[in-house]
PLY file of the C-alpha trace (Angstrom):
ply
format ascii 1.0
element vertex 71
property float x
property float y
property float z
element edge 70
property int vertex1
property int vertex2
end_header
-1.32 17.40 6.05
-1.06 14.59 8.43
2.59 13.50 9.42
4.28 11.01 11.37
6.33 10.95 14.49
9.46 11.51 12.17
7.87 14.83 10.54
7.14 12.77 6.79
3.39 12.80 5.36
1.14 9.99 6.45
0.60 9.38 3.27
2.37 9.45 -0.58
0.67 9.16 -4.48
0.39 5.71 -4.98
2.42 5.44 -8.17
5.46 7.35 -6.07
5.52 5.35 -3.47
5.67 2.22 -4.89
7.83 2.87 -7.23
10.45 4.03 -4.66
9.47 0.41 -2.77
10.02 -1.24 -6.12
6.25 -2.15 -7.06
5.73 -1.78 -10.56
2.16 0.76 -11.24
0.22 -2.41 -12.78
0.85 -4.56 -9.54
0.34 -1.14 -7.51
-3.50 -0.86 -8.85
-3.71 -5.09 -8.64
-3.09 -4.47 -5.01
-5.63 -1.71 -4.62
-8.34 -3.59 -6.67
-7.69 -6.67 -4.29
-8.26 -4.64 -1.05
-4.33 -4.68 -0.19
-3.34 -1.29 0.17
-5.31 1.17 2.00
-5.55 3.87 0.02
-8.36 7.55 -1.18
-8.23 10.01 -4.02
-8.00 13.73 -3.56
-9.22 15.06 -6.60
-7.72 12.68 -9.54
-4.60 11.44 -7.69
-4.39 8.55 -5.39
-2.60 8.41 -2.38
-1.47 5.28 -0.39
-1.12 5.76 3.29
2.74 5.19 4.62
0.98 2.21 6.96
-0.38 0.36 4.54
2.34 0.17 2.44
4.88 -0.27 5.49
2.82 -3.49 6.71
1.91 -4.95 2.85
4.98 -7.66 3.22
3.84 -8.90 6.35
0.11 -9.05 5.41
1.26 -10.91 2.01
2.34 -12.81 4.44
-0.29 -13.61 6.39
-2.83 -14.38 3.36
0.24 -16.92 2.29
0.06 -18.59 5.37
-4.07 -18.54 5.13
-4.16 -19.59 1.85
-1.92 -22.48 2.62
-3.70 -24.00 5.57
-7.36 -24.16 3.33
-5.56 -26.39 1.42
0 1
1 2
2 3
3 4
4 5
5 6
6 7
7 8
8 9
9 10
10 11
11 12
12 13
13 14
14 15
15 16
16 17
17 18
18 19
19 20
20 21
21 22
22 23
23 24
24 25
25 26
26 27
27 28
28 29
29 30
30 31
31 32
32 33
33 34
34 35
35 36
36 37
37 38
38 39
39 40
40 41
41 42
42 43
43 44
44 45
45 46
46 47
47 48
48 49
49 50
50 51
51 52
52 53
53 54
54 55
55 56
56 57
57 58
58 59
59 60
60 61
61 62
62 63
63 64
64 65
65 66
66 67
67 68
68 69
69 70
């Protein structure tokens, strides 16, 4: 398994990890389906990579900010 500098996996299940950030599973698979969180299956079970999920805030950010200026 892939870790990170501190020793912790690279990557978590999906549903786990957002939970513990406080993302609900619906809005977990919304951001999948909408190309937000970088994430692959191993067998049945999707995983989210720590990255993704780590930078999500700021890129909500960003698409704010992008959305904005179009209009």
């Amino acid at each position: 398994m892939r870790t990170t500098t501190s020793g912790t996996p690279a990557f978590r299940p999906l549903v786990e990890a957002c939970r513990d950030c406080g993302i609900s599973r619906t809005v977990a698979y919304e951001l999948v389906n909408s190309g937000q969180l970088a994430t692959f299956k191993i067998g049945a079970r999707r995983y989210v990579t720590e990255d993704s999920l780590r930078t999500l805030p700021s890129r909500m950010g960003l698409d704010l900010a992008k959305s904005k200026a179009v209009r």
